[in-house]
Structures are given as structure tokens and as C-alpha cells.
PAMAR-717267 format. One record per atom (N, C-alpha, C): atom name; residue in three letters; residue number from 1; x, y, z. Coordinates in pm, 1 decimal. Atoms other than C-alpha are relative to their C-alpha. Example, Ala and Ser with C-alpha at 12.3 -4.5 7.8 and 13.67 -1.06 7.14 Angstrom:
2
+------+------+------+----------+----------+----------+
| name | resn | resi |     east |    north |       up |
+------+------+------+----------+----------+----------+
|    N |  ala |    1 |     89.0 |   -119.0 |      0.0 |
|   CA |  ala |    1 |   1230.0 |   -450.0 |    780.0 |
|    C |  ala |    1 |     90.0 |    120.0 |      0.0 |
|    N |  ser |    2 |    -82.0 |   -119.0 |     -6.0 |
|   CA |  ser |    2 |   1367.0 |   -106.0 |    714.0 |
|    C |  ser |    2 |    -77.0 |    109.0 |     73.0 |
+------+------+------+----------+----------+----------+
// end
This chain:
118
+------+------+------+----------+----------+----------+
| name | resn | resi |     east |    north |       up |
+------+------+------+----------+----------+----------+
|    N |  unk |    1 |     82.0 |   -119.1 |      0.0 |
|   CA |  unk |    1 |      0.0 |      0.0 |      0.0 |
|    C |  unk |    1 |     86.9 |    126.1 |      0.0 |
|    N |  unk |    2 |    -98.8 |   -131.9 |      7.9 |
|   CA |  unk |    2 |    299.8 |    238.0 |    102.0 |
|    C |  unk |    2 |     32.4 |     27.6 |   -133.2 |
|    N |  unk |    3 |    -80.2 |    -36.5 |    157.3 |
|   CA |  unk |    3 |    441.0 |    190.2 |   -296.9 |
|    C |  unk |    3 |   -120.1 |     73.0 |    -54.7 |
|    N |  unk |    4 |    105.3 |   -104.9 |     47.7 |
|   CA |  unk |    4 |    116.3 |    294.4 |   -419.3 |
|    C |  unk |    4 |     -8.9 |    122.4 |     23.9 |
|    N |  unk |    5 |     37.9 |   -121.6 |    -30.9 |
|   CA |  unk |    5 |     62.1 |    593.5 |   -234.4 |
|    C |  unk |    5 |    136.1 |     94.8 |    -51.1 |
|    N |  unk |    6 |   -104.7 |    -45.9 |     63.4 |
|   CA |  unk |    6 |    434.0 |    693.2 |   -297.7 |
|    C |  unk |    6 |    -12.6 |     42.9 |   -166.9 |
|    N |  unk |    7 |      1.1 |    -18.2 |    169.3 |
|   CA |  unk |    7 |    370.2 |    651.7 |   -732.6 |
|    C |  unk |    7 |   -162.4 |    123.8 |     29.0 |
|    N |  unk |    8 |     97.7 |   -132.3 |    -14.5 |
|   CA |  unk |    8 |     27.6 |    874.3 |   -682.6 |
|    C |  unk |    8 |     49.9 |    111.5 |     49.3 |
|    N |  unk |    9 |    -17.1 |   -136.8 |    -11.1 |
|   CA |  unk |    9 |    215.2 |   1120.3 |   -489.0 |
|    C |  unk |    9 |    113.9 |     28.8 |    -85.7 |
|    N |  unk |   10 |   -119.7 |    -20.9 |    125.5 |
|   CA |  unk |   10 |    508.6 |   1130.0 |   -766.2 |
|    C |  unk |   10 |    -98.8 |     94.7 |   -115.3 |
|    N |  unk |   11 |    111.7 |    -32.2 |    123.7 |
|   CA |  unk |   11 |    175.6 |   1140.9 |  -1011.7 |
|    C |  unk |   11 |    -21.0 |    162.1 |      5.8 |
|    N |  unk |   12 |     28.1 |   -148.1 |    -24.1 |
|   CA |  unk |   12 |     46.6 |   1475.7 |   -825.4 |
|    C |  unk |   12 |    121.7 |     86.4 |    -64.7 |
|    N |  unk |   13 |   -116.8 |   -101.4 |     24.4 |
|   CA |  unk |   13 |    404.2 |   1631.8 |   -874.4 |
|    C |  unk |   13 |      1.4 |     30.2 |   -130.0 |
|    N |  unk |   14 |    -67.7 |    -12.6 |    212.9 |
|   CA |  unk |   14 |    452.8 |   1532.6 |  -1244.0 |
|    C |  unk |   14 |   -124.0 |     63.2 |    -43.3 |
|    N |  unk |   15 |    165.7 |    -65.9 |     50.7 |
|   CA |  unk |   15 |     41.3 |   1659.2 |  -1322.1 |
|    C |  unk |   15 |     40.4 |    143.3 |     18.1 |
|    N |  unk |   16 |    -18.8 |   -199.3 |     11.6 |
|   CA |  unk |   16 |    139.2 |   2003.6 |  -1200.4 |
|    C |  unk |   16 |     79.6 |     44.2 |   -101.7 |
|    N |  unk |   17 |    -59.7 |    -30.1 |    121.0 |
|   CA |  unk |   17 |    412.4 |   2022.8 |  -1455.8 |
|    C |  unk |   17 |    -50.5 |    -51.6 |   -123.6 |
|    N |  unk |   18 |     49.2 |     42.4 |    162.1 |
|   CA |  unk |   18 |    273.3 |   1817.8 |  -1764.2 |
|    C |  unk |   18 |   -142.8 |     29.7 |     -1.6 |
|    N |  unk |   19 |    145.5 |     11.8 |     48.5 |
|   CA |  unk |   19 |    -39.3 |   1926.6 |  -1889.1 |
|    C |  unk |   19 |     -7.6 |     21.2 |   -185.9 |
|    N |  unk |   20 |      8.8 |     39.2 |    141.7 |
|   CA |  unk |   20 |   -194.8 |   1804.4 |  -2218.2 |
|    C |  unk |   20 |   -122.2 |    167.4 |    -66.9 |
|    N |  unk |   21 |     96.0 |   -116.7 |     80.7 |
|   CA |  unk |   21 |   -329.8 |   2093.7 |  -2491.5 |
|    C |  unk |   21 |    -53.7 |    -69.3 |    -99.7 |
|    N |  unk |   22 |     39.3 |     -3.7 |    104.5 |
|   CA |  unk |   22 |   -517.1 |   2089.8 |  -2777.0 |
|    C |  unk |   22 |     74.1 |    -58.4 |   -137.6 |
|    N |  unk |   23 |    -87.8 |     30.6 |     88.4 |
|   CA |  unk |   23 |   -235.9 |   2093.9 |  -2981.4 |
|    C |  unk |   23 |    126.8 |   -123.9 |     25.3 |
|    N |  unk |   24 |   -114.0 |     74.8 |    -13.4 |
|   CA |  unk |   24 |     -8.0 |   1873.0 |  -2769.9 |
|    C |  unk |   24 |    -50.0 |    -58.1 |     83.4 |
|    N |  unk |   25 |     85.0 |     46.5 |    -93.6 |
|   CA |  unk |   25 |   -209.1 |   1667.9 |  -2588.5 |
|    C |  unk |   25 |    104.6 |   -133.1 |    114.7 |
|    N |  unk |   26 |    -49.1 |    133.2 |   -100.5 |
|   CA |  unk |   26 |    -94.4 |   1417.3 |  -2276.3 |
|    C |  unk |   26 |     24.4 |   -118.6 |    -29.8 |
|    N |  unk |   27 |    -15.5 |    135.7 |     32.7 |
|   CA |  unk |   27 |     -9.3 |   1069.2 |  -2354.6 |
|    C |  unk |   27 |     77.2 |    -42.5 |    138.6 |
|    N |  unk |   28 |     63.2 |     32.9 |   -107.6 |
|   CA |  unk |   28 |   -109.0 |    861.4 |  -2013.3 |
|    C |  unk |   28 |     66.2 |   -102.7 |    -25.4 |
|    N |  unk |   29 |      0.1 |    132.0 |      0.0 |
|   CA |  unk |   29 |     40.1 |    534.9 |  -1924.3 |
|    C |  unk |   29 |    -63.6 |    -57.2 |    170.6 |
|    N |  unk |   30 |     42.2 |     72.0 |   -125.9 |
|   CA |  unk |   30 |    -99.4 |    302.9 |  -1670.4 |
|    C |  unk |   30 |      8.6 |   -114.4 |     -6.1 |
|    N |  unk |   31 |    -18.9 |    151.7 |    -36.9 |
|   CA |  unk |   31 |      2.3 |    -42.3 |  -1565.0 |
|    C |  unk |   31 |     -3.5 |    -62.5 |     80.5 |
|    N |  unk |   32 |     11.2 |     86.5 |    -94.6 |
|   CA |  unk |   32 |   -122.7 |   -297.3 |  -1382.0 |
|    C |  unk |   32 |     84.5 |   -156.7 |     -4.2 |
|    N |  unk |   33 |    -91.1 |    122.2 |    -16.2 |
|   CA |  unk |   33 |     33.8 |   -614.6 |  -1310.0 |
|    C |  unk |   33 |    -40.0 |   -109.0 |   -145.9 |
|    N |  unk |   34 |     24.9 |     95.4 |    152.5 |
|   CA |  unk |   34 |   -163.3 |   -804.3 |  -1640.1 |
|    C |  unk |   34 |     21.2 |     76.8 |    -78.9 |
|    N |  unk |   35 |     24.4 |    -51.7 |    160.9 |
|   CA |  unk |   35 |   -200.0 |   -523.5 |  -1868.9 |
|    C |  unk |   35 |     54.5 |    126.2 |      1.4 |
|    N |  unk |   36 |    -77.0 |   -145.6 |      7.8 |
|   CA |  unk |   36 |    -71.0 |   -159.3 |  -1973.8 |
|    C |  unk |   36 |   -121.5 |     79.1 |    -74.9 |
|    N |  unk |   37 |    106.2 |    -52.3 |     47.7 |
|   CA |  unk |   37 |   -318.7 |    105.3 |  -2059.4 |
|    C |  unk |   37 |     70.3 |    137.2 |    -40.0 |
|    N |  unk |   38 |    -34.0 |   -145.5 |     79.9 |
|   CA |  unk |   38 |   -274.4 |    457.2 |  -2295.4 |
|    C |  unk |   38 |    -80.8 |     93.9 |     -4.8 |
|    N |  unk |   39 |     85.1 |   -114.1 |     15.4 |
|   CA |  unk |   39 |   -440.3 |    744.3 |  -2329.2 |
|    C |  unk |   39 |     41.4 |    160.3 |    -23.1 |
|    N |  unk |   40 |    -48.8 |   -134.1 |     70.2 |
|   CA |  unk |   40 |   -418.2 |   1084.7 |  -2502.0 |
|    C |  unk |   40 |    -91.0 |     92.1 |     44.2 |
|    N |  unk |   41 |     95.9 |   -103.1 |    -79.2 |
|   CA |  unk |   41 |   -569.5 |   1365.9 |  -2262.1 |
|    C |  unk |   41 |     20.6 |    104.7 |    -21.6 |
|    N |  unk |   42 |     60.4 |   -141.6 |     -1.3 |
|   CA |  unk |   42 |   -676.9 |   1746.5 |  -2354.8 |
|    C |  unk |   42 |    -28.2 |     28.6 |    137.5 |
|    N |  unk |   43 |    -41.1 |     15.1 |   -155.6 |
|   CA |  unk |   43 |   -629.1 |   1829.0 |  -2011.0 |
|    C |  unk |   43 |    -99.5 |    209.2 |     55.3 |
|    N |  unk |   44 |     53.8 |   -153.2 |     32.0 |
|   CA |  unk |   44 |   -770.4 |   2223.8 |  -2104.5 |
|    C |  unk |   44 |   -166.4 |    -18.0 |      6.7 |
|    N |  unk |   45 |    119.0 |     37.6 |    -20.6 |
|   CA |  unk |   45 |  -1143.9 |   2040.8 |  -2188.0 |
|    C |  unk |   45 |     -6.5 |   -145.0 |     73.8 |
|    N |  unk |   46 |     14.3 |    103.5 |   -110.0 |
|   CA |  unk |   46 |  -1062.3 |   1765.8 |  -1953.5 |
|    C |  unk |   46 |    -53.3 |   -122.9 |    -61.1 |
|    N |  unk |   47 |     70.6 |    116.6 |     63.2 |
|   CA |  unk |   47 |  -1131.3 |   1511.4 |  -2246.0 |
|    C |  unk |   47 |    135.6 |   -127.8 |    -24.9 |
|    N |  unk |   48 |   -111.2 |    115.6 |     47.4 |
|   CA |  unk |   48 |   -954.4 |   1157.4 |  -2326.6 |
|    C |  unk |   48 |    -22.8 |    -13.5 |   -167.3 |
|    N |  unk |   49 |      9.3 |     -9.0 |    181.6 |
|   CA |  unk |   49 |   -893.1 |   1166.9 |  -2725.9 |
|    C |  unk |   49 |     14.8 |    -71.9 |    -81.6 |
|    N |  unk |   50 |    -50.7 |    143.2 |     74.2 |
|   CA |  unk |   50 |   -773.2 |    855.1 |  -2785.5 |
|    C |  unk |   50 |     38.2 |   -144.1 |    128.6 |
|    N |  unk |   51 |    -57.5 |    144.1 |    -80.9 |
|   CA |  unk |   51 |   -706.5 |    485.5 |  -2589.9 |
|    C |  unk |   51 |     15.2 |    -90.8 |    -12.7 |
|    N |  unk |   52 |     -7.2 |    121.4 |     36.2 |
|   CA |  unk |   52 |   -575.4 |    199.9 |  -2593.6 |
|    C |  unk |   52 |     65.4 |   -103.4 |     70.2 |
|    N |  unk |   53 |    -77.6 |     71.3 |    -69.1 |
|   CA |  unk |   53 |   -492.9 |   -117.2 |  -2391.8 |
|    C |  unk |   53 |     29.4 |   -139.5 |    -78.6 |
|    N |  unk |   54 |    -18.1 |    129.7 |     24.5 |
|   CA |  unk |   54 |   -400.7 |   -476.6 |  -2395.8 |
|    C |  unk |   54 |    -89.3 |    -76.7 |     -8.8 |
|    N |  unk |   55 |    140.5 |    121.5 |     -6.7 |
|   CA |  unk |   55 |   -752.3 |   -569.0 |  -2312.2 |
|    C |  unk |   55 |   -100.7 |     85.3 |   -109.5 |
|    N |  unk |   56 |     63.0 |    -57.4 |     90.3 |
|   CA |  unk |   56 |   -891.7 |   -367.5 |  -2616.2 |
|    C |  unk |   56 |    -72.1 |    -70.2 |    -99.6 |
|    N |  unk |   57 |     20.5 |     94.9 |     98.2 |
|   CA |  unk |   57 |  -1049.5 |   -554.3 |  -2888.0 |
|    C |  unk |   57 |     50.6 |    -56.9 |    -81.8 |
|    N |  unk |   58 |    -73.1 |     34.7 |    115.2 |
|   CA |  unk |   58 |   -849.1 |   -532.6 |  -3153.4 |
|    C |  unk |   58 |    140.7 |    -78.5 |     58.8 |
|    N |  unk |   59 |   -144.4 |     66.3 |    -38.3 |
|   CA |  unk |   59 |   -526.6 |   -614.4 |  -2951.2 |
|    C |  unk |   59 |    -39.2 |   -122.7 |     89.3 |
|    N |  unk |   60 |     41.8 |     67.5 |    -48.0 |
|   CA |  unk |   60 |   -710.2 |   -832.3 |  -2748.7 |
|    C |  unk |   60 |    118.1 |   -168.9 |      9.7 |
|    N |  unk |   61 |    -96.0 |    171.3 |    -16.7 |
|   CA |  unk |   61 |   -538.8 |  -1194.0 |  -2834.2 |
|    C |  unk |   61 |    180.6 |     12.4 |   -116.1 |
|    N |  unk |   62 |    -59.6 |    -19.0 |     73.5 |
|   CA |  unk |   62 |   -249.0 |  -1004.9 |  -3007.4 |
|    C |  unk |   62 |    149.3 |    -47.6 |     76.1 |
|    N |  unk |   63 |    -97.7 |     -6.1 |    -68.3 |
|   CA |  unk |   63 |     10.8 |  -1018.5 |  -2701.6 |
|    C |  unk |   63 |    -17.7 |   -122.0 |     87.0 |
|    N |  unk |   64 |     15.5 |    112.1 |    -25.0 |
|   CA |  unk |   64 |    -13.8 |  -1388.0 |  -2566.7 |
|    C |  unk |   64 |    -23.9 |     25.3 |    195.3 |
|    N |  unk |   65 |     41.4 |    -54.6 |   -121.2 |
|   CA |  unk |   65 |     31.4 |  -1206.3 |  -2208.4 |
|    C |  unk |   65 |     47.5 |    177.9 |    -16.4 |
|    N |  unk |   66 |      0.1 |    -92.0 |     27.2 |
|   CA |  unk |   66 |    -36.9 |   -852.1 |  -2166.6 |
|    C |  unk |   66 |    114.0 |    117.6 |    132.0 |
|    N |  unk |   67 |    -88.4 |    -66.9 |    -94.6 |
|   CA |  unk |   67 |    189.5 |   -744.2 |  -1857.2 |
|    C |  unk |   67 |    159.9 |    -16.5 |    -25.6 |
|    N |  unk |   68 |   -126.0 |     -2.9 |     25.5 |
|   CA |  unk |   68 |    517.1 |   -780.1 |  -2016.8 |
|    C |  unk |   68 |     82.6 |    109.8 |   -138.4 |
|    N |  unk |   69 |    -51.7 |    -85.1 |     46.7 |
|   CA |  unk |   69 |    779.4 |   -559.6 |  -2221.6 |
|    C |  unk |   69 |    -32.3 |    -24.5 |   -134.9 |
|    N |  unk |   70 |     56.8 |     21.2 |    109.7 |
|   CA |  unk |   70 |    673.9 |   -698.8 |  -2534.8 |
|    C |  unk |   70 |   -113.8 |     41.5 |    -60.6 |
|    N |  unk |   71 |    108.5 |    -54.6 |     19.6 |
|   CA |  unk |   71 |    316.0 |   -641.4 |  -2478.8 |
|    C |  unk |   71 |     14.6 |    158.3 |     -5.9 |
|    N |  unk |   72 |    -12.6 |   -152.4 |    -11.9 |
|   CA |  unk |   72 |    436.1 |   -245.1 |  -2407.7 |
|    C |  unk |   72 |     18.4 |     23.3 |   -122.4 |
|    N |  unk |   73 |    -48.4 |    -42.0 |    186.4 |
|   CA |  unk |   73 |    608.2 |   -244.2 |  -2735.9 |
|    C |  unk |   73 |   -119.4 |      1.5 |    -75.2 |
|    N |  unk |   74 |    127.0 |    -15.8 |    124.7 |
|   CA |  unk |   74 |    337.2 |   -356.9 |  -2934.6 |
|    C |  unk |   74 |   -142.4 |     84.3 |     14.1 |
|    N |  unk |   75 |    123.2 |   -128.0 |    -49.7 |
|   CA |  unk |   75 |     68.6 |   -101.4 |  -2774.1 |
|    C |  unk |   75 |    110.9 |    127.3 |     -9.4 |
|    N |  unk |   76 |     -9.9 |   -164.8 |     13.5 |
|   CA |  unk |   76 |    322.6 |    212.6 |  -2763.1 |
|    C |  unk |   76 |    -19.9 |    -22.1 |   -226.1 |
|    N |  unk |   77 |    -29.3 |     30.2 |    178.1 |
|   CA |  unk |   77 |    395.7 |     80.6 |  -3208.1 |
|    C |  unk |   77 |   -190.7 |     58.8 |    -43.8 |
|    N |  unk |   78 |    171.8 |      9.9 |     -9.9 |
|   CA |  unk |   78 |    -32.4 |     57.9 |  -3190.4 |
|    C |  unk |   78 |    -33.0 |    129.6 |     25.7 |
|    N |  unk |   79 |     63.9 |   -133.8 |    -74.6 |
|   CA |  unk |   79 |    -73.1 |    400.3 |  -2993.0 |
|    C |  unk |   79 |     59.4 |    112.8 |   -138.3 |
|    N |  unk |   80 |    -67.3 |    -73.2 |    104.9 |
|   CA |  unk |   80 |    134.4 |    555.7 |  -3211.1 |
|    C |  unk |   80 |    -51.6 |     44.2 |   -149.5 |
|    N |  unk |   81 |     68.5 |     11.7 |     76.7 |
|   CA |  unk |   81 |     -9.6 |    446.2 |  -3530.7 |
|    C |  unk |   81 |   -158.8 |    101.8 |    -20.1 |
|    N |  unk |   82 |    144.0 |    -55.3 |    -13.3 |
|   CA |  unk |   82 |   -334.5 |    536.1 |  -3434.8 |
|    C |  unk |   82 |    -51.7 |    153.6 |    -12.7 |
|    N |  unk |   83 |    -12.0 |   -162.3 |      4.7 |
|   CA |  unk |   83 |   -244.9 |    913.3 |  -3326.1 |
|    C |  unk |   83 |     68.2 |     49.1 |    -96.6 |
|    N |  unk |   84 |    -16.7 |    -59.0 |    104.2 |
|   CA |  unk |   84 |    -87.4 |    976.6 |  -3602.7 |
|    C |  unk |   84 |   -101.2 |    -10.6 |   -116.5 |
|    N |  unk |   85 |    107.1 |      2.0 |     75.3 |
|   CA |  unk |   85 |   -360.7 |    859.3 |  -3821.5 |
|    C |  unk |   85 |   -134.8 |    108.6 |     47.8 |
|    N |  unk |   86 |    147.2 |   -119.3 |    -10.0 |
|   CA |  unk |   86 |   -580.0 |   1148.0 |  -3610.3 |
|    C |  unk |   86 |     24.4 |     85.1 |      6.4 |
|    N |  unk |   87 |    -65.5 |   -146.2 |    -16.1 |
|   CA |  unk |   87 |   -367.7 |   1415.1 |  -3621.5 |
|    C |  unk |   87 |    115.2 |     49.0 |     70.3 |
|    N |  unk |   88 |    -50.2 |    -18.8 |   -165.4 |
|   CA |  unk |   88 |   -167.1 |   1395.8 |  -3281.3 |
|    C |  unk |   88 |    174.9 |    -73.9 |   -114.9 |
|    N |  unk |   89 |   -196.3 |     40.2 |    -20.3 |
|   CA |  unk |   89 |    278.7 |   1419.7 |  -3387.0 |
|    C |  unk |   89 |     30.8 |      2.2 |     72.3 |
|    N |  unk |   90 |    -87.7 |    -39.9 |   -141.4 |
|   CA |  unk |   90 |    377.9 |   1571.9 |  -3062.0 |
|    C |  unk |   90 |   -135.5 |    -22.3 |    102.4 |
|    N |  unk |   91 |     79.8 |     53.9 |   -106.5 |
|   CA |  unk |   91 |    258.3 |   1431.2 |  -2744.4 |
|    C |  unk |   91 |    102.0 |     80.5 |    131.7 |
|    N |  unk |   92 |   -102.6 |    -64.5 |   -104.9 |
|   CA |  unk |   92 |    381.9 |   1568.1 |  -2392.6 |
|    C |  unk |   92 |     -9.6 |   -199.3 |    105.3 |
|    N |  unk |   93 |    -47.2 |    103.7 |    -80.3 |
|   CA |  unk |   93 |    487.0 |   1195.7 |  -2191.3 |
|    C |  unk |   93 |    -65.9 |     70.5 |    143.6 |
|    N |  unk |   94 |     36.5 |     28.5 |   -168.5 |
|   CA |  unk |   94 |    315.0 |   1116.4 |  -1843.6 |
|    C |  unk |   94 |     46.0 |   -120.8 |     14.5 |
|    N |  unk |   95 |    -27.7 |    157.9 |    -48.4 |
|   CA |  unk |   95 |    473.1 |    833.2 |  -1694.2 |
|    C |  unk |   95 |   -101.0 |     -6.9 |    119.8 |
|    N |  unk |   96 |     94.5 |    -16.2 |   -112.0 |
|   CA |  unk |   96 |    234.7 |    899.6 |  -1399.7 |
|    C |  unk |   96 |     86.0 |    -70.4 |     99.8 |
|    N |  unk |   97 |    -59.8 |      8.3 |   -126.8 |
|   CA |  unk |   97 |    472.8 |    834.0 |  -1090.4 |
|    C |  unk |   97 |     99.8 |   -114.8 |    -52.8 |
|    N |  unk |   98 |    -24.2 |    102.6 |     40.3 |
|   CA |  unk |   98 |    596.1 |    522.1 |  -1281.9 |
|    C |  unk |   98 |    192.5 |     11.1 |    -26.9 |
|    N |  unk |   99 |   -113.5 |    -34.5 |     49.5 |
|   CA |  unk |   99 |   1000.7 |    490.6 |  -1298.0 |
|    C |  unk |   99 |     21.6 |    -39.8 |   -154.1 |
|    N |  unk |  100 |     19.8 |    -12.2 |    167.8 |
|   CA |  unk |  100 |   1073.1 |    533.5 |  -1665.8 |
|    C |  unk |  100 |     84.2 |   -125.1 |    -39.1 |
|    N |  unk |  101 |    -69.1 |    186.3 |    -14.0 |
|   CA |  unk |  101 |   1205.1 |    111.6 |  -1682.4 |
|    C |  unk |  101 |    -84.0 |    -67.5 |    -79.4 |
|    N |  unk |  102 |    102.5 |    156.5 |     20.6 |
|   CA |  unk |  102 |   1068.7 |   -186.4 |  -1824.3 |
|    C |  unk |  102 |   -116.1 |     -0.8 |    -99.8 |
|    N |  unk |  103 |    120.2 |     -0.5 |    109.8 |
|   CA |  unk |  103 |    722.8 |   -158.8 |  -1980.4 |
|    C |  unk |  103 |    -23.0 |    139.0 |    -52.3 |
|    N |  unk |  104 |      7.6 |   -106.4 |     47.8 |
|   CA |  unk |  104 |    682.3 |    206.6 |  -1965.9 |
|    C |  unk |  104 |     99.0 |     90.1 |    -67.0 |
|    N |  unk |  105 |    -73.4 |    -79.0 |    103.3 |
|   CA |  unk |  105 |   1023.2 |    296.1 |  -2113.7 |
|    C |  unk |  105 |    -22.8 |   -101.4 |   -143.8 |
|    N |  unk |  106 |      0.0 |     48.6 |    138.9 |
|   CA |  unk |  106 |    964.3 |     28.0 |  -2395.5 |
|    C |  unk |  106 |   -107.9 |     20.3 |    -51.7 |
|    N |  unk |  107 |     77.1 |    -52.5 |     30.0 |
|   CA |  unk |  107 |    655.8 |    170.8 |  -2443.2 |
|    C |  unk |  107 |     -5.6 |    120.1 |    -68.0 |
|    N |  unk |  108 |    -45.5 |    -85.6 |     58.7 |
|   CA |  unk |  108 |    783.7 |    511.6 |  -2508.4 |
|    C |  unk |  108 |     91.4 |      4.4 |    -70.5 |
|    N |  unk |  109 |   -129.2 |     56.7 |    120.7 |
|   CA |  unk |  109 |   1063.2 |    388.5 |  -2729.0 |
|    C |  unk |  109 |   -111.7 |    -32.5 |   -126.9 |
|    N |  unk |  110 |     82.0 |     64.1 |    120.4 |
|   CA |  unk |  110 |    800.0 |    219.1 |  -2948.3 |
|    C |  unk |  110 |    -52.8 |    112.0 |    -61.9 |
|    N |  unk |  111 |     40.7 |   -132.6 |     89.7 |
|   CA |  unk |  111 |    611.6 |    549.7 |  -2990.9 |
|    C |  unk |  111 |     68.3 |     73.3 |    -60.9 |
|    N |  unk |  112 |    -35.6 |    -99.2 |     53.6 |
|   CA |  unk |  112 |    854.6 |    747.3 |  -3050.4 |
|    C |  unk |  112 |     74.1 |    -51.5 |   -122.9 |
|    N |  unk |  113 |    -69.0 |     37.7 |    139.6 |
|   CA |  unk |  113 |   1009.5 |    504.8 |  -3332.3 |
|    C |  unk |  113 |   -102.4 |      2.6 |   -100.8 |
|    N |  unk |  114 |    113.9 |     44.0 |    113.5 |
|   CA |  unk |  114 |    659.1 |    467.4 |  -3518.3 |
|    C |  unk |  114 |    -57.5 |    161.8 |      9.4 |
|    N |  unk |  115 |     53.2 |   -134.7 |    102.9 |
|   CA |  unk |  115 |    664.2 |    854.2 |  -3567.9 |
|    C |  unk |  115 |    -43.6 |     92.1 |    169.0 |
|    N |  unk |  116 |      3.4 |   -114.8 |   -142.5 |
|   CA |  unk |  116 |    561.5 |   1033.4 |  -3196.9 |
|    C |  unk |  116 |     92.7 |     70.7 |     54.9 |
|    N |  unk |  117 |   -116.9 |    -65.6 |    -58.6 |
|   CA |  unk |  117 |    735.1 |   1312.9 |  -3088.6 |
|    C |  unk |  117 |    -27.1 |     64.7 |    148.8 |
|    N |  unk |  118 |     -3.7 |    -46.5 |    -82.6 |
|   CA |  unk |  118 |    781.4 |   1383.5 |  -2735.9 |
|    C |  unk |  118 |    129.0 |     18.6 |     80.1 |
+------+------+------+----------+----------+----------+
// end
């Protein structure tokens, strides 16, 4: 329970500095122990613009298990894709309290090779 509360209060710190615009919207990671979740937040109208996890449909039976560095890769390659197909080049990175290791740096590696700039 202590690690948790520790990564939420990291979260608060990093939220005061990153906020997502219009033009450069947030890109959210969140990971739980099975799966890794994305999201592209307008943080100005407080909207989510885009998402995408491991337990999504399409990726659904794509990553054999969804809590590993592999599965990250192939969802930031996926996230990526996607926002660029809606407009979104530059993203501003939230790791949300998360040390930047393992799923969530191979996550942001993936995006930023399949065209995301942050």
C-alpha cells in the first residue's frame, strides 16, 4: 500500500508540470500487473482523445500475455499508429509516478520510433 501511495504522490508532482493541450495533448500510461493502458488527454477540456490497452479488442489476443515488455512495445507501435492517423505528432509523456524502466520505457521507445514526438 505504502508503494502505491508513494507513485500517486510522484503522479500529483509530475500533473502540475505536464499538462496536455489541444495541440499537444498528454499521452497517459498506466500499468497494472496483467495489462498496460494509454491514453491521449486534452487536459484544457478535460477530455480523453484517444485509448488503448491490452484488453482492447483489436489487440485483445495479439500479445499472448499482456503485462510484459513486449506487450508495451506492441501497444506504444499501436498508440502511435493510431495518433498519427488522427492528427496527434507531438505528445507531452506522463509516466504517472511510474520509474521510466521496463514496460513504460519500452513503451515510449516504441512510440517514438513509429513517428511520436515527445
Amino acid at each position: 500500500m505504502k508503494k502505491i501511495k508513494g507513485r500517486v504522490k510522484r503522479h500529483l508532482v509530475i500533473r502540475q508540470k505536464v499538462i496536455g493541450t489541444p495541440e499537444r495533448p498528454r499521452l497517459c500510461v498506466f500499468r497494472s500487473n496483467k495489462n498496460i493502458y494509454v491514453q491521449l488527454i486534452d487536459d484544457v477540456k478535460g477530455r480523453t482523445l484517444l485509448s488503448l490497452s491490452t484488453n482492447s479488442k483489436e489487440l485483445k489476443n495479439k500479445p499472448a500475455y499482456g503485462g510484459n515488455v513486449k506487450a508495451a512495445a506492441l501497444i506504444g507501435e499501436e498508440f502511435a499508429k493510431k495518433a498519427k492517423a488522427k492528427g496527434f505528432g507531438k505528445v507531452v509523456f506522463d509516466r504517472a509516478g511510474y520509474a521510466f524502466h521496463g514496460r513504460v520505457k519500452a513503451l515510449a521507445e516504441s512510440a517514438r520510433k513509429n513517428g511520436l514526438i515527445f
